[in-house]
VMD Tcl script that builds the backbone (N, CA, C; Angstrom):
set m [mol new atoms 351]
animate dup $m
set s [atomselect $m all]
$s set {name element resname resid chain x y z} {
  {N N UNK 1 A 0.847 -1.170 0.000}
  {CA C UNK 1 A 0.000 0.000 0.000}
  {C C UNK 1 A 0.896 1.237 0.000}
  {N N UNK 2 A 0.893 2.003 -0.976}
  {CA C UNK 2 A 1.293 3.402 -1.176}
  {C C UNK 2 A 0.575 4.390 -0.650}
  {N N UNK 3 A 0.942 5.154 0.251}
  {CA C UNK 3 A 0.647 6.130 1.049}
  {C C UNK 3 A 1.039 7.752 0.933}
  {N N UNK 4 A 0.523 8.807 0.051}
  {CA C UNK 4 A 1.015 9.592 0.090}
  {C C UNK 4 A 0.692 10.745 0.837}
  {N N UNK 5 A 1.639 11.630 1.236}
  {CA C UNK 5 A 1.047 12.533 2.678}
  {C C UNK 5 A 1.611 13.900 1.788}
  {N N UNK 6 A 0.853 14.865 1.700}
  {CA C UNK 6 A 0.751 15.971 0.969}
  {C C UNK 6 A 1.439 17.103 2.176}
  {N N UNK 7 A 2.804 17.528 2.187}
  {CA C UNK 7 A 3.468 18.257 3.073}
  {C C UNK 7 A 3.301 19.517 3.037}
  {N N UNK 8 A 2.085 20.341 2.034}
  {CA C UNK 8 A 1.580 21.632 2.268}
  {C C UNK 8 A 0.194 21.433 2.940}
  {N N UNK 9 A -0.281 20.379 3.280}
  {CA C UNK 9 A -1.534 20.610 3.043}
  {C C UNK 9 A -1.779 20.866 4.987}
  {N N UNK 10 A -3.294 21.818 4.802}
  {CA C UNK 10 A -2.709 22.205 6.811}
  {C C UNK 10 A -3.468 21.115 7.251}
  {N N UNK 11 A -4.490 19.787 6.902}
  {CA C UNK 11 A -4.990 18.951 7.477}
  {C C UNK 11 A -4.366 17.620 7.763}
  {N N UNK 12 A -3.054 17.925 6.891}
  {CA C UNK 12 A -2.480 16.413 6.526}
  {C C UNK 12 A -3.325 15.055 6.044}
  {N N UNK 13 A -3.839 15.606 4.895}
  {CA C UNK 13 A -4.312 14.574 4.996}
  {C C UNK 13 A -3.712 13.755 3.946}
  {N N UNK 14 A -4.437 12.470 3.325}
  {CA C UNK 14 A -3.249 11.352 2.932}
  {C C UNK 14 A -4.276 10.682 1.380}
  {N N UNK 15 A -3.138 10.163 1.021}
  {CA C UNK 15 A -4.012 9.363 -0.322}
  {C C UNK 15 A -3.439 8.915 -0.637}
  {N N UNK 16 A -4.469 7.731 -0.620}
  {CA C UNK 16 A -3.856 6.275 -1.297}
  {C C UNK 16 A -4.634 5.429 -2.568}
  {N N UNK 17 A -3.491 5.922 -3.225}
  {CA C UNK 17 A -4.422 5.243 -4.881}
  {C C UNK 17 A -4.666 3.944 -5.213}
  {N N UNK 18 A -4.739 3.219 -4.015}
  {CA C UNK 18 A -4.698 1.587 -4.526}
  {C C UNK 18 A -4.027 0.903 -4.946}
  {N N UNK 19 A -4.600 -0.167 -5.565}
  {CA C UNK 19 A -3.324 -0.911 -6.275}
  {C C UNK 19 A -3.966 -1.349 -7.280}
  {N N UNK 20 A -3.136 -1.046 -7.967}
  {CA C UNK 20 A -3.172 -1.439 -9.805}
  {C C UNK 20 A -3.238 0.402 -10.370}
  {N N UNK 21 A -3.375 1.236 -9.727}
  {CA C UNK 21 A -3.495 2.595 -10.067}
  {C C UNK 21 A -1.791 2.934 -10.752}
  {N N UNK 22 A -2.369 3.697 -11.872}
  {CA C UNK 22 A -0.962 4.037 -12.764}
  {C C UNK 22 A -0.510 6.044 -12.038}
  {N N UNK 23 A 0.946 5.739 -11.446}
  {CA C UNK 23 A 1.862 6.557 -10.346}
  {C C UNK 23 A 1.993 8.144 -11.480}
  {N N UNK 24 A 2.264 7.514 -12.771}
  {CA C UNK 24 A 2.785 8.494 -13.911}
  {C C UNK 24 A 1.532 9.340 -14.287}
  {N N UNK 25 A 0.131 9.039 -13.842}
  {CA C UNK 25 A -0.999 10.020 -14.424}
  {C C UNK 25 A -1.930 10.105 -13.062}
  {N N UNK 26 A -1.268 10.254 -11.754}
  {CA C UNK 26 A -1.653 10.763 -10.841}
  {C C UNK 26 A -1.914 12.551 -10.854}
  {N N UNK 27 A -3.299 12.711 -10.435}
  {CA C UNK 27 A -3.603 14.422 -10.668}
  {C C UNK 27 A -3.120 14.867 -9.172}
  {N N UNK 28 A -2.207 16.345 -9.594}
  {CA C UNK 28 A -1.694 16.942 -8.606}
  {C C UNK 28 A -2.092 18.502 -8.412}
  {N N UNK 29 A -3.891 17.978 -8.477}
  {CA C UNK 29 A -4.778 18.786 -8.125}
  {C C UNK 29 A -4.495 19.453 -6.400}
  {N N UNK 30 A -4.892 18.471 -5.644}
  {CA C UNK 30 A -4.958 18.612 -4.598}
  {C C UNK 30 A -3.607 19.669 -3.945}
  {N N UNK 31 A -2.532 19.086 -4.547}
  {CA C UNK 31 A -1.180 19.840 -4.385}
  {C C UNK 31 A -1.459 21.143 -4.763}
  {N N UNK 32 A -1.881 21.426 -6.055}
  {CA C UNK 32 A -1.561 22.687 -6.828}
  {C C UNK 32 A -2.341 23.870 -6.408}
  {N N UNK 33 A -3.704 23.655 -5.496}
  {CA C UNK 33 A -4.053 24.191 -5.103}
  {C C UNK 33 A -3.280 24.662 -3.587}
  {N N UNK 34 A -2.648 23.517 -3.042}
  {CA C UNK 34 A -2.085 24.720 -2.092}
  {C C UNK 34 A -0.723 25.199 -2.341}
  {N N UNK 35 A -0.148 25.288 -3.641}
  {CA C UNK 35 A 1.092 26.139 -4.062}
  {C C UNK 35 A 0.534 27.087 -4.782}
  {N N UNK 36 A -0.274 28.084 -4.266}
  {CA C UNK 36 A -0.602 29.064 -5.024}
  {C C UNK 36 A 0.178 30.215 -5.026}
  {N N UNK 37 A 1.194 30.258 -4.687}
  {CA C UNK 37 A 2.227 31.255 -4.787}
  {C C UNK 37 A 3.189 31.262 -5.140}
  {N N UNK 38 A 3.216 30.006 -6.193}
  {CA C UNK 38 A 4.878 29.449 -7.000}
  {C C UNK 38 A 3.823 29.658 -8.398}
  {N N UNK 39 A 2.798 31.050 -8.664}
  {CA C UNK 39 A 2.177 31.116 -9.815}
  {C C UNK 39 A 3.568 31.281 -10.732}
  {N N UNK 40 A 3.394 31.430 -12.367}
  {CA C UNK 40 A 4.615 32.292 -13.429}
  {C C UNK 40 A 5.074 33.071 -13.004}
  {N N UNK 41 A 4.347 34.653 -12.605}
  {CA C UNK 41 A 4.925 35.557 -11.956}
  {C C UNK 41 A 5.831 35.471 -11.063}
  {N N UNK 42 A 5.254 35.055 -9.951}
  {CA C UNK 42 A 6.457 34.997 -8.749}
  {C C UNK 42 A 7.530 34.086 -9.244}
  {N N UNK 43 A 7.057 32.647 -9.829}
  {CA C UNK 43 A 8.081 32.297 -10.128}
  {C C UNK 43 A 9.727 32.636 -10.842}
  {N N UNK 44 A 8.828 33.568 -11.468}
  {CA C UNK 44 A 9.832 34.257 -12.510}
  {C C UNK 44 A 10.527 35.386 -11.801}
  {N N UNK 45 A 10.101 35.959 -10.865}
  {CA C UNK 45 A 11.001 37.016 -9.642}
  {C C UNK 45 A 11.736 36.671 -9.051}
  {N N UNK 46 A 10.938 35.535 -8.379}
  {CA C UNK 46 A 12.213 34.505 -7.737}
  {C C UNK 46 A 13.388 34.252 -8.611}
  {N N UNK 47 A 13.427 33.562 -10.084}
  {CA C UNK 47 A 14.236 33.387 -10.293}
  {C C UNK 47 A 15.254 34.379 -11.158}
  {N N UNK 48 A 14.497 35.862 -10.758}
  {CA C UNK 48 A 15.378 37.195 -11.134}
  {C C UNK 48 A 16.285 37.554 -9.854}
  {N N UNK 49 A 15.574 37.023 -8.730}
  {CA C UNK 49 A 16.722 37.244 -7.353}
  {C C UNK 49 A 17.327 36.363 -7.503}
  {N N UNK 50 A 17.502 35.343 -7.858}
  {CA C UNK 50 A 18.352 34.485 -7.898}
  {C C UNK 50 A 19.552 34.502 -8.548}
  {N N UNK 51 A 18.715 34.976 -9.672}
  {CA C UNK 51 A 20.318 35.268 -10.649}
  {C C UNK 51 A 21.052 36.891 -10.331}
  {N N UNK 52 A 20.033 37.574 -9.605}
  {CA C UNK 52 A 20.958 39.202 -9.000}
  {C C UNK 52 A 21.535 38.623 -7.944}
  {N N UNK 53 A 21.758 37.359 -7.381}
  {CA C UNK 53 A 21.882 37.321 -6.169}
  {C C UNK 53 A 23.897 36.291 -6.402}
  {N N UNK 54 A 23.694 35.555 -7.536}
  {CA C UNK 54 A 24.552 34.815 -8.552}
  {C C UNK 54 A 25.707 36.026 -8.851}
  {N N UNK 55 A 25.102 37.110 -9.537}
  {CA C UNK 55 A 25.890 38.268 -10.046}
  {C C UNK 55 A 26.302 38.734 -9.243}
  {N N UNK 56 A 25.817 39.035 -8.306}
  {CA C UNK 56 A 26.402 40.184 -7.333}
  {C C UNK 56 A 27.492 39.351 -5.925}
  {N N UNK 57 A 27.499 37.789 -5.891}
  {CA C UNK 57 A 28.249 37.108 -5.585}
  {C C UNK 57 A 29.399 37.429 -6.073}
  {N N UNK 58 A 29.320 36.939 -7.258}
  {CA C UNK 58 A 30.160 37.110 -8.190}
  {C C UNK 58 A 31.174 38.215 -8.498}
  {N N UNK 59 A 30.789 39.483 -8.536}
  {CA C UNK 59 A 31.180 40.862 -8.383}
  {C C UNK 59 A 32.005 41.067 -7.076}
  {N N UNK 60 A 30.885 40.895 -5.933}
  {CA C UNK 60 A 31.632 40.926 -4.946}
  {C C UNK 60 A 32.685 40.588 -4.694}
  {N N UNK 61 A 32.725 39.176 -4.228}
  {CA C UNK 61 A 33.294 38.173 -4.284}
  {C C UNK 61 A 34.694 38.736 -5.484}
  {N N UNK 62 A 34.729 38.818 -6.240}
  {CA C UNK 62 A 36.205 39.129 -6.997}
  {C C UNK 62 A 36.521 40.299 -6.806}
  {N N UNK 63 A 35.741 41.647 -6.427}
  {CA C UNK 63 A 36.367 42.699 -5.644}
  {C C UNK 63 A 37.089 42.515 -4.344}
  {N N UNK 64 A 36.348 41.806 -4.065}
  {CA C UNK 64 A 36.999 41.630 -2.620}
  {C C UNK 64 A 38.390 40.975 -2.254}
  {N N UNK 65 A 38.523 39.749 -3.001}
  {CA C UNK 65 A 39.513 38.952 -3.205}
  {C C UNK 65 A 40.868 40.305 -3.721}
  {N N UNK 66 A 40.056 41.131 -3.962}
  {CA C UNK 66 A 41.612 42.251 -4.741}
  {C C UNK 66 A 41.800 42.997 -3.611}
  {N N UNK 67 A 40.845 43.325 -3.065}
  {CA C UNK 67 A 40.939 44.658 -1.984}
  {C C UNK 67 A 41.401 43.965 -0.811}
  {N N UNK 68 A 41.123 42.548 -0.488}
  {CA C UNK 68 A 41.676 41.905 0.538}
  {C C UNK 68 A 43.284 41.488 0.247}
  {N N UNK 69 A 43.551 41.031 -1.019}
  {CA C UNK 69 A 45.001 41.223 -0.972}
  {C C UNK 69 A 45.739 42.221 -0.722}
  {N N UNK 70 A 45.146 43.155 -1.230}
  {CA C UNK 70 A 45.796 44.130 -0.907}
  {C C UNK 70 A 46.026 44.792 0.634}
  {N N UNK 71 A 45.016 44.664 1.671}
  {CA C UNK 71 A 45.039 44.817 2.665}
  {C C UNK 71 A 45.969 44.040 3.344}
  {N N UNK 72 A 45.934 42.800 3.028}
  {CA C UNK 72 A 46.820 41.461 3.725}
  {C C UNK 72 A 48.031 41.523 3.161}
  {N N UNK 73 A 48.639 42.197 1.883}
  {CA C UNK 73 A 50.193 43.009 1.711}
  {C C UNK 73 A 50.835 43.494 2.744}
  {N N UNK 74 A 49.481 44.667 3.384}
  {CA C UNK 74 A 49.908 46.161 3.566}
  {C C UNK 74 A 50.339 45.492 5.105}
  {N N UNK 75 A 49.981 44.370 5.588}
  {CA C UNK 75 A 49.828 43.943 7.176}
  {C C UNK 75 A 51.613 43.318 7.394}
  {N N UNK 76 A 52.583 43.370 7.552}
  {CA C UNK 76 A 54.002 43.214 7.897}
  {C C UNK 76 A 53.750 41.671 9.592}
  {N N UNK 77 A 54.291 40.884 9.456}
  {CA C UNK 77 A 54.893 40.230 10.529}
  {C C UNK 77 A 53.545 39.323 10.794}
  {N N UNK 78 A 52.710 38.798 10.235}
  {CA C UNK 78 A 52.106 37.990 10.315}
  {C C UNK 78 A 51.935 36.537 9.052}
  {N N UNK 79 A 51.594 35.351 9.464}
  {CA C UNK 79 A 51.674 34.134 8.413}
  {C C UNK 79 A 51.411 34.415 7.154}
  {N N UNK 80 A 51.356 33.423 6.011}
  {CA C UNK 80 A 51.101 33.820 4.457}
  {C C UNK 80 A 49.226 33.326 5.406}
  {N N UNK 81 A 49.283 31.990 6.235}
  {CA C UNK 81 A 47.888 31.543 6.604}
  {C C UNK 81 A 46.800 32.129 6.837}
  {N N UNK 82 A 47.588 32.972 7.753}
  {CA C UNK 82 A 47.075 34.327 8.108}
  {C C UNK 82 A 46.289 35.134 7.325}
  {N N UNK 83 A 47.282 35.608 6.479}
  {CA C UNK 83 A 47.144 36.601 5.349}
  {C C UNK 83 A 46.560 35.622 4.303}
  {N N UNK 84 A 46.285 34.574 4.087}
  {CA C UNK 84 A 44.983 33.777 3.142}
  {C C UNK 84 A 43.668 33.564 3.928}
  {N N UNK 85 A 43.920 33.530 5.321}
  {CA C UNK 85 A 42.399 33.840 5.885}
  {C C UNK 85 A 41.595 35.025 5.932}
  {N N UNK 86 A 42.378 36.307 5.844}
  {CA C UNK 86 A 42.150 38.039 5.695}
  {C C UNK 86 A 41.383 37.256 4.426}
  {N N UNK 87 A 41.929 37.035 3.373}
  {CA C UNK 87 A 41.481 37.117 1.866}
  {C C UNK 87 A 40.430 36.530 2.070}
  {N N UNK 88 A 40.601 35.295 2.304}
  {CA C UNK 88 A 39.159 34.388 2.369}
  {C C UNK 88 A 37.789 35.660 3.061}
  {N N UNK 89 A 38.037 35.630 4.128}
  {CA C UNK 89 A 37.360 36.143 4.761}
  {C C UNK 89 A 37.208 37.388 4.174}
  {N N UNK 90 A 37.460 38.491 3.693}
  {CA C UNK 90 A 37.169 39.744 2.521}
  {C C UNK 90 A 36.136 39.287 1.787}
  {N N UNK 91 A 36.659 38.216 0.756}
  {CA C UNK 91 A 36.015 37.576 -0.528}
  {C C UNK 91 A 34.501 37.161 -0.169}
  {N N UNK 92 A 34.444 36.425 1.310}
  {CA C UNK 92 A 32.828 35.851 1.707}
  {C C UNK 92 A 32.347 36.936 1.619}
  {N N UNK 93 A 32.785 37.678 2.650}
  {CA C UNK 93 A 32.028 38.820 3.312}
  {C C UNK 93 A 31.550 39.228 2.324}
  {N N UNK 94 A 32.437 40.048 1.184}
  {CA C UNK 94 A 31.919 40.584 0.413}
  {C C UNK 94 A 30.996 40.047 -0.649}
  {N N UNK 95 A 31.036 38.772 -0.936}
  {CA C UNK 95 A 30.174 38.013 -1.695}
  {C C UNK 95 A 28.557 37.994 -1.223}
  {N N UNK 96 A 28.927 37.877 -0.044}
  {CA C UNK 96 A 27.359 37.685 0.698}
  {C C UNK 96 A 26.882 38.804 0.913}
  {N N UNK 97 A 27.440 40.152 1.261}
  {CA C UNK 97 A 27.143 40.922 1.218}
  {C C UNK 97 A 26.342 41.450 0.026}
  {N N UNK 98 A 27.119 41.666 -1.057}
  {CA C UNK 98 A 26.875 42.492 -2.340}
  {C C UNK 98 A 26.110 41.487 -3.135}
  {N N UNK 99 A 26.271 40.528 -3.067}
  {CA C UNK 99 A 25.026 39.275 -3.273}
  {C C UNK 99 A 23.699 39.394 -2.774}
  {N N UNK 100 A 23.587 39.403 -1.524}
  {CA C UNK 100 A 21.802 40.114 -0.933}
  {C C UNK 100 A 21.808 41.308 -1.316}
  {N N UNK 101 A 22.105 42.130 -1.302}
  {CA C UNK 101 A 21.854 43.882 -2.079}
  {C C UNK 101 A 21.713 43.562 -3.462}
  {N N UNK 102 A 22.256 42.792 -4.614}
  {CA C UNK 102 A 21.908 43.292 -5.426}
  {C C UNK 102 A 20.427 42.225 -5.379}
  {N N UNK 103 A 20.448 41.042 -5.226}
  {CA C UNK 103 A 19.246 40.270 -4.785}
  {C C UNK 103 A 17.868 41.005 -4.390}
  {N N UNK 104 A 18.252 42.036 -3.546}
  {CA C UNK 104 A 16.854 42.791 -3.380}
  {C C UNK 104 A 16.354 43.732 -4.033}
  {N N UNK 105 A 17.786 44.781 -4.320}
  {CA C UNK 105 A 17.743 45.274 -5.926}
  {C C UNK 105 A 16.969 44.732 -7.001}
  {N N UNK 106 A 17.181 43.702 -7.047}
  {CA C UNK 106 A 16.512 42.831 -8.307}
  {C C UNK 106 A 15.377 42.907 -7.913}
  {N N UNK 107 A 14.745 42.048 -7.075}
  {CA C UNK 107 A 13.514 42.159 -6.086}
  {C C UNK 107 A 12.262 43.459 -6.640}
  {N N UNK 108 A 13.086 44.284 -5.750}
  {CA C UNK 108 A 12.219 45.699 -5.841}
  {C C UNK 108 A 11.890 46.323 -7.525}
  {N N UNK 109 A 12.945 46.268 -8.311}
  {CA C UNK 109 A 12.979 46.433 -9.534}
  {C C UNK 109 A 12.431 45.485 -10.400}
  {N N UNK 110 A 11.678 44.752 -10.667}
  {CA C UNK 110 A 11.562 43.668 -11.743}
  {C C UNK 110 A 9.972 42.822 -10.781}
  {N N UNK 111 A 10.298 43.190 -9.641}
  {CA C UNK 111 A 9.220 42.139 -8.756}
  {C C UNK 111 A 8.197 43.081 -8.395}
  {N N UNK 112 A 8.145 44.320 -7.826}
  {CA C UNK 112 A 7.308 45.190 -7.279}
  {C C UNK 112 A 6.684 45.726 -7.978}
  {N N UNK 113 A 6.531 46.419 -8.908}
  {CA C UNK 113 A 5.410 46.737 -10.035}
  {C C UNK 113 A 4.807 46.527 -10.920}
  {N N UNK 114 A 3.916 47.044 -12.051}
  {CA C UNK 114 A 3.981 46.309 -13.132}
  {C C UNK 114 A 4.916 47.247 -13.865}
  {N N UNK 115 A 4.962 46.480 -15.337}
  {CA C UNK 115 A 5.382 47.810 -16.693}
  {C C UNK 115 A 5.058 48.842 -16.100}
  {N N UNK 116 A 6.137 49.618 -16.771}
  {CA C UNK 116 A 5.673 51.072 -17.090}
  {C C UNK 116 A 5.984 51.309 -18.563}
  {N N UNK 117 A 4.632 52.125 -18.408}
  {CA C UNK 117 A 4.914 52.372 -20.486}
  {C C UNK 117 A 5.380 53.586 -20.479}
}
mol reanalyze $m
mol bondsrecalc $m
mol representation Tube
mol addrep $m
């Protein structure tokens, strides 16, 4: 017996298609009604923060790696280890940083209104 338990649903409730029931043309009615907020639209915002969020990693993240070497030059009498953890640590920071900013950037711009003509 196949048992399936629907993990949006707020009653939990369960369904079981029997046996001899074909798995590949099961309706995911019941589901689709409670993902009503993964419509095209949002979907498609979401996956505009996603990719501002990719870019601005990205950006960051290789600014940083420069500006942190350079800082970890300028530092005299400490390890190279040392001075590759400064970098590391620049490069996140700044990745994650400038990664959520432009992420919400994206967000607000592309997600919050409609067209403008």
């Amino acid at each position: 017996m196949l048992l399936f338990i629907n993990p949006l649903s707020h009653h939990g409730s369960r369904f079981d298609p029997g046996e001899g029931a074909d798995l590949t043309k099961l309706s995911f009615a019941r589901t689709r009604r409670n993902m009503v907020f993964l419509n095209a639209g949002r979907r498609d915002c979401l996956e505009k923060m996603k990719r501002g969020a990719m870019v601005g990693g990205a950006i960051g993240g290789a600014a940083c790696v420069v500006f942190g070497t350079y800082e970890a030059a300028q530092i005299r009498g400490i390890p190279i280890s040392q001075k590759a953890g400064l970098v590391l640590r620049n490069s996140v920071g700044g990745s994650l940083l400038f990664g959520f900013f432009l992420a919400i950037g994206s967000g607000i711009r592309s997600c919050g209104s409609r067209e403008r003509v």
